[in-house]
C-alpha positions, -999 to 999 in steps of 0.1 A, spaced: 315 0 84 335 -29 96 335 -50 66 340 -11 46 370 -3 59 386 -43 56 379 -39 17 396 -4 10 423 -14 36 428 -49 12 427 -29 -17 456 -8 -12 476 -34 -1 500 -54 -18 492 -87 -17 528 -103 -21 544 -79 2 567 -95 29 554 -102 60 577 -111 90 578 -151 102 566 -160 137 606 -168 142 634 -154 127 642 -165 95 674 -183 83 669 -191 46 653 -169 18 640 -189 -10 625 -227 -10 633 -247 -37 611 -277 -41 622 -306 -63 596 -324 -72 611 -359 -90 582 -378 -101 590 -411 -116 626 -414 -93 634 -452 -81 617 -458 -49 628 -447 -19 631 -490 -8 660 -487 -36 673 -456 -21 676 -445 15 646 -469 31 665 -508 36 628 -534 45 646 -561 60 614 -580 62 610 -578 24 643 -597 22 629 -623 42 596 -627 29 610 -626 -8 596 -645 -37 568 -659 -8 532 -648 -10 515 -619 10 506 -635 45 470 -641 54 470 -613 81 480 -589 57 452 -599 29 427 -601 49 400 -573 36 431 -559 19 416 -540 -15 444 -527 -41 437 -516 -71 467 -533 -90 478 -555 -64 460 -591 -64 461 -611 -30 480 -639 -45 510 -616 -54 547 -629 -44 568 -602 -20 592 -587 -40 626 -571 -27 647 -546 -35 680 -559 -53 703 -530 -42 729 -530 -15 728 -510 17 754 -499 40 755 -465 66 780 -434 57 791 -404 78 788 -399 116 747 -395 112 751 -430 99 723 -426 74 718 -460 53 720 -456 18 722 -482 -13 744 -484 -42 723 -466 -65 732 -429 -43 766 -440 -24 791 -423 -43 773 -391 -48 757 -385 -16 783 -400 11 803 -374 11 774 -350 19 751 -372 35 759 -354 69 743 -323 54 713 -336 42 679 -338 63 666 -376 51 627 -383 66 617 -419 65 590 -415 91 563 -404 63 539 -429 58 503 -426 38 467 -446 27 471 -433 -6 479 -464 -29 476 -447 -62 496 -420 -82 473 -389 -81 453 -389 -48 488 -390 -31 508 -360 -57 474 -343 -41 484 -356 -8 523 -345 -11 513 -310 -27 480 -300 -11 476 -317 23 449 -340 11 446 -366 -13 415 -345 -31 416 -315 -55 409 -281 -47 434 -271 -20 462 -248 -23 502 -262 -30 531 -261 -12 542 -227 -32 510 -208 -26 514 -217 7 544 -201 11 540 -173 -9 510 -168 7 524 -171 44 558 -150 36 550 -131 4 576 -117 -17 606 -92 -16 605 -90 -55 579 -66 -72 585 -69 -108 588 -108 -105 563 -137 -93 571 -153 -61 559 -188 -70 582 -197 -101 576 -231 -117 601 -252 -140 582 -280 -153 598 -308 -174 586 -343 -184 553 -353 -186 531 -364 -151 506 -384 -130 485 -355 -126 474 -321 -147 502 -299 -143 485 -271 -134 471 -286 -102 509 -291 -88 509 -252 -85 473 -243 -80 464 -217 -55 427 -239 -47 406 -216 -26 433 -189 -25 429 -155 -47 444 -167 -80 477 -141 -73 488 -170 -54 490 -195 -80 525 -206 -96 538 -188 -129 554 -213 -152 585 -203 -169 591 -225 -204 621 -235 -221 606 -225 -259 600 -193 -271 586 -168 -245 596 -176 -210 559 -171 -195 532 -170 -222 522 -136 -238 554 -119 -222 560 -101 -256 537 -77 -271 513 -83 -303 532 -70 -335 527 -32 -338 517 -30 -302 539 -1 -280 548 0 -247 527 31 -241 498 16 -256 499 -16 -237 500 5 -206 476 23 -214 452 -12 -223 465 -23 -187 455 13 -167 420 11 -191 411 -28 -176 424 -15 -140 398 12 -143 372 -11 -154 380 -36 -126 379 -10 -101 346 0 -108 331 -36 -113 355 -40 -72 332 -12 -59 302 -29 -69 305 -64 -61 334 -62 -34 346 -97 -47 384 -99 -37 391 -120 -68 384 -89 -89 413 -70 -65 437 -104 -70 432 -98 -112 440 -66 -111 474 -73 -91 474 -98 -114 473 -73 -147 497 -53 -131 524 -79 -120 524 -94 -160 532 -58 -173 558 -53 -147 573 -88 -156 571 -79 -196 601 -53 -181 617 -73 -161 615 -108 -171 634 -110 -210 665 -93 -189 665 -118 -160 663 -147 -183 689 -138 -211 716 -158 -198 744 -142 -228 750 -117 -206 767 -142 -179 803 -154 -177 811 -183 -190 821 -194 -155 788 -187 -146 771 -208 -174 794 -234 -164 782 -234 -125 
């Protein structure tokens, strides 16, 4: 009866609905930049001293010692970083010449932690580690994480939005994965070509009516197979269904960026 009522409770509910924070909340939206490929931090914000010293000199025994890399051979020469350091605005945060002019005059305002540290010494294991928690795959991402924790005021939109450029380290799809999470919680990636989420327009000669009627027909279907199996993933694809039609509304509007100011475009 217990585990009855939990499943028709959990399928009336909204997944993405708001929920209320354990403290109040004083900002609306994350957005996570996620710059893979930028200089290293050692030419950015993080001055090692030490490496000037050591530079051009080889590794010191009490560092080789059992020391396994997989690119980095024990007779390798300390290398340091050729930038210029110097501190800026009452915080005094340290940065080189490469960020200087751009972020001294805001560098009060910026939160810089250089007290992160890792054992991951190759490129995917730690994008796992940065997005996931842990340097293996399987485990939800930062954004289903959030959306997850705080869900979403927006109905008609995803809460997790992805803008993806370049090429990476690690499959794409596993920077916004949802792991063990219902799949609702997974990121939606917008594109820059054609159709802003794939399959957003209709089929040629497909109505509006008729694709709602397809999306109430595979609801009804999902339902039924929901009664008789009671696995949640079936509830999260039928959210799922719903949300994409909702979005083929919503979505062309929202992105159609004529309609702005030129002021606007300019910002």
């Amino acid at each position: 009866m217990i585990a009855l009522a939990d499943l028709l409770a959990e399928e009336g509910r909204n997944p993405f609905e708001p929920r209320p924070p354990h403290f109040p909340a004083k900002a609306r939206n994350v957005i996570f930049l996620y710059m893979e490929g930028a200089p290293s931090q050692l030419d950015l914000f993080d001055p090692k001293p030490e490496l000037t010293r050591w530079h051009g000199k080889p590794l010191p025994p009490s560092l080789t010692k059992g020391l396994k890399l997989a690119f980095i051979k024990p007779t390798a020469t300390i290398l340091a970083s050729p930038r210029t350091f110097a501190s800026y605005g009452q915080s005094g945060a340290v940065l080189s010449d490469y960020l200087s002019s751009a972020w001294a005059p805001i560098v009060d305002e910026i939160c810089m932690v250089c007290s992160m540290h890792t054992d991951a010494f190759n490129h995917q294991p730690a994008d796992f580690l940065l997005l996931a928690g842990n340097m293996l795959s399987g485990r939800p991402t930062i954004g289903s994480w959030v959306l997850y924790g705080l869900g979403s005021e927006s109905k008609n939109l995803p809460g997790f939005v992805v803008l993806s450029t370049g090429k990476s380290n690690m499959s794409q799809a596993a920077q916004w994965s949802s792991g063990f999470l219902p799949s609702n919680y997974q990121g939606v990636m917008f594109r820059r070509k054609g159709d802003p989420v794939l399959y957003l327009s209709n089929p040629e000669g497909a109505s509006q009516d008729e694709q709602r009627a397809d999306v109430d027909l595979v609801a009804a279907l999902n339902r039924e197979h929901y009664t008789q199996t009671g696995d949640r993933e079936i509830a999260s694809r039928i959210a799922s269904y719903e949300m994409a039609f909702r979005m083929q509304m919503s979505v062309p509007e929202l992105l159609d960026f004529s309609k702005e100011s030129a002021g606007i475009r300019a910002m």
